[in-house]
C-alpha positions as CSV (number, residue, x, y, z in Angstrom):
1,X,13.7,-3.6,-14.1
2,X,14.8,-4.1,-10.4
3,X,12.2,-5.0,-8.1
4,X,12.6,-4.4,-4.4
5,X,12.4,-8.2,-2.6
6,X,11.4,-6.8,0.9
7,X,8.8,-4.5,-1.0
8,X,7.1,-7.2,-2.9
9,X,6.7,-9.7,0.2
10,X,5.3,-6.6,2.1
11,X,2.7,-6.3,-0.9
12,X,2.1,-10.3,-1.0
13,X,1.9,-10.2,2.5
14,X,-0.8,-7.3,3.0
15,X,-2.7,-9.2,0.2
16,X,-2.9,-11.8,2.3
17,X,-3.6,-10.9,5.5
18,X,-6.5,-8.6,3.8
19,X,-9.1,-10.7,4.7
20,X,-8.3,-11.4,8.5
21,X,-7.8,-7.5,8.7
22,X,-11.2,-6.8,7.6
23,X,-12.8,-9.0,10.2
24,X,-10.8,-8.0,13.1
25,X,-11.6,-4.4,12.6
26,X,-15.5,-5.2,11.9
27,X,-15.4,-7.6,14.7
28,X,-14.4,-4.7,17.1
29,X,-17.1,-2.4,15.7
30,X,-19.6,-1.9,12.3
31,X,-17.4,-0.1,9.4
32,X,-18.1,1.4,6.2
33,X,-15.8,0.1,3.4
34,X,-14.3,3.8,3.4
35,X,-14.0,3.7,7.9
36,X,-11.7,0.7,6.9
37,X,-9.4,1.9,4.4
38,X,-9.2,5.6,6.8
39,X,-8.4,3.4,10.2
40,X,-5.8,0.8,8.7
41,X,-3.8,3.5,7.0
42,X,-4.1,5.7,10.2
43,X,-2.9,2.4,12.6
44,X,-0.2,0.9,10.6
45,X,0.8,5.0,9.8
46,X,0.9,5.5,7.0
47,X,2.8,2.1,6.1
48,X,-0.5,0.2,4.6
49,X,-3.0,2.2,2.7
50,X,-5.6,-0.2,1.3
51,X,-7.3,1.1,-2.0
52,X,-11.2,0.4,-2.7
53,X,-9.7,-2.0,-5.6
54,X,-8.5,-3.7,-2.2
55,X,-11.1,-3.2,0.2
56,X,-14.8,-3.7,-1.9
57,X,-13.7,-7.2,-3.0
58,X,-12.4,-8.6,0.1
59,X,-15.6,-7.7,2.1
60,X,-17.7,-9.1,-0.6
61,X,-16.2,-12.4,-0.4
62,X,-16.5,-12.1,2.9
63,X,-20.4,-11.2,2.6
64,X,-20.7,-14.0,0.4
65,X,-19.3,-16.4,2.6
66,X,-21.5,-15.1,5.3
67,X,-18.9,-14.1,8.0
68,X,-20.1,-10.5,7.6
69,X,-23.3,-8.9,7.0
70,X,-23.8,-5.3,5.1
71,X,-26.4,-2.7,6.0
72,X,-27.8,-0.7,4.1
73,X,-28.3,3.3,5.6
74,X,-28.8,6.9,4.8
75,X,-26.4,9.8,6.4
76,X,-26.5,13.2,5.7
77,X,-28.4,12.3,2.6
78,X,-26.0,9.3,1.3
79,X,-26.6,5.4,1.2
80,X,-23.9,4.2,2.9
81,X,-23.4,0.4,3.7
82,X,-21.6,-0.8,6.9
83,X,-20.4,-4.2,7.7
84,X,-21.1,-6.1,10.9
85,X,-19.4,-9.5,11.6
86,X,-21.7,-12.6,11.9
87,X,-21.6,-15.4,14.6
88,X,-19.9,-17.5,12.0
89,X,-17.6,-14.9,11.1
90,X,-16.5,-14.7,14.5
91,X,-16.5,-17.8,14.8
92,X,-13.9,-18.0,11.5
93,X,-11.9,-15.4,13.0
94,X,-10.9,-17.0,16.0
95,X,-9.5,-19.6,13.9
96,X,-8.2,-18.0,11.5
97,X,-6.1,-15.9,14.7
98,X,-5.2,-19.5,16.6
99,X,-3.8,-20.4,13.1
100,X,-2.0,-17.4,12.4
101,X,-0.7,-17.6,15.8
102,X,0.8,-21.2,15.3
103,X,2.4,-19.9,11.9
104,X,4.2,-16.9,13.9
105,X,5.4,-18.7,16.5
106,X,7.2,-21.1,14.0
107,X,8.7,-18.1,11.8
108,X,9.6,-16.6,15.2
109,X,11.8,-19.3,15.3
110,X,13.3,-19.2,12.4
111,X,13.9,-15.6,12.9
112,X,15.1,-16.1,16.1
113,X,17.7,-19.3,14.2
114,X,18.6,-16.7,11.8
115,X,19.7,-14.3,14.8
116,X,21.7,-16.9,16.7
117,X,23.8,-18.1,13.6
118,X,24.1,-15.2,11.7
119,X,24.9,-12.7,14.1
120,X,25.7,-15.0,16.7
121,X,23.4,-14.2,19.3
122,X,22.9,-16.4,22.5
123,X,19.3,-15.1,23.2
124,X,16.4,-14.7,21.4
125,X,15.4,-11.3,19.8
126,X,12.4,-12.5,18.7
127,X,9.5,-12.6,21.1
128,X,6.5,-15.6,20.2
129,X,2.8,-14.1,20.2
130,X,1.1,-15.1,23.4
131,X,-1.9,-17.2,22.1
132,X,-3.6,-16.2,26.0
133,X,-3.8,-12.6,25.2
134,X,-5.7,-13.8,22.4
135,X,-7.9,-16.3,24.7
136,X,-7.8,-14.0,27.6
137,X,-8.5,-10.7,27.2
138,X,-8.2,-7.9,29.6
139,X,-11.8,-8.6,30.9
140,X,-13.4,-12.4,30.9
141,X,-16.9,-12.5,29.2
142,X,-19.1,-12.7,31.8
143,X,-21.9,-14.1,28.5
144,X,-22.2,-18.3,28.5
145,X,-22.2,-18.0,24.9
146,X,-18.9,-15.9,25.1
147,X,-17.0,-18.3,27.5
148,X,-18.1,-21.3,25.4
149,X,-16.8,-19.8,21.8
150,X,-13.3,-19.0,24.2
151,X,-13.7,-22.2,25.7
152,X,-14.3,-23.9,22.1
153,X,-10.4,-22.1,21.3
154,X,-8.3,-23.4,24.4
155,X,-9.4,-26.9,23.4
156,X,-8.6,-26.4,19.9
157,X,-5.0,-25.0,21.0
158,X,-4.8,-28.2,23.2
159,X,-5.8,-30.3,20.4
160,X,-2.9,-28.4,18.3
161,X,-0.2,-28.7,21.1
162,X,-1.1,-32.2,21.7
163,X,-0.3,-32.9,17.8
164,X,2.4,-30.8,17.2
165,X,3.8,-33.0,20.9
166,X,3.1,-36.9,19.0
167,X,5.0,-35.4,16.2
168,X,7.7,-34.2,18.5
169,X,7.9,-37.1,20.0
170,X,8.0,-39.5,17.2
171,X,11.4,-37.0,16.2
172,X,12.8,-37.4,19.3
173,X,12.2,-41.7,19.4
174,X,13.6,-41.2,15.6
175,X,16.6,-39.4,16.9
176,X,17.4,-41.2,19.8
177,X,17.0,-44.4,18.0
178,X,19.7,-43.4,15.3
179,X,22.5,-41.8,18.0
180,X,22.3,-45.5,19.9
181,X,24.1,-47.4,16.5
């Protein structure tokens, strides 16, 4: 039986971005298992439709592992439990986005190899994420706790830069050390 490459890396992929999913939609508001499943399909159209066999277990990890809480209430005569992200969960989150961040920007470049070899393109097609839309949103928190946690992420990114530079630079001595014999 033929199985559809692009299609099953879509599934693997949804799988695993599941759990970041759940948080940043919780994080923006308190959802119902159901308010998630109903807003993801409706904001990715149509093109990701999680199933409860999706949804439940996901949020009860992440319940378990403390980086969302669920409440417990009555509407219209039905218990109904909503999720509401913890400090810890936001906390997780924002690394969890620098992360994912760093890992785009790298397979933008290989997308954006891809392009230039393949198709022999001279400028990039592929735009990277741009980490300070992540750090700075529309509006600055005005909440020391706020700026701290934001603060808390530019030093992290700095700390990553600063890494991802040595290694650079150890490449670069490496490379220049070979072209001089």
């Amino acid at each position: 039986m033929y199985c559809d490459p692009v299609s099953k890396s879509l599934e693997w992929s949804r799988k695993g971005y599941m759990g970041m999913a759940l948080l940043l939609m919780i994080n923006e508001k308190s959802m119902t298992g159901y308010d998630i499943m109903r807003l993801m399909s409706e904001i990715t159209e149509g093109h990701w439709k999680p199933t409860p066999g999706g949804v439940y277990p996901v949020l009860k990890r992440l319940e378990g592992g403390g980086l969302v809480h669920g409440e417990w209430s009555a509407k219209k005569g039905r218990r109904r439990k909503a999720y509401v992200i913890t400090d810890e969960g936001r906390k997780s989150l924002d690394r969890v986005l620098l992360r994912q961040s760093e890992i785009a920007f790298g397979i933008n470049r290989l997308f954006d190899s891809f392009l230039k070899d393949i198709f022999e393109l001279s400028t990039p097609q592929v735009s990277p994420p741009s980490i300070f839309t992540m750090v700075f949103q529309e509006e600055m928190p005005d909440k020391a706790k706020d700026m701290e946690e934001r603060r808390e992420m530019i030093i992290s990114l700095i700390q990553s830069l600063q890494q991802t530079l040595g290694i650079l630079d150890e490449r670069l001595k490496a490379a220049k050390k070979k072209s001089t014999f």
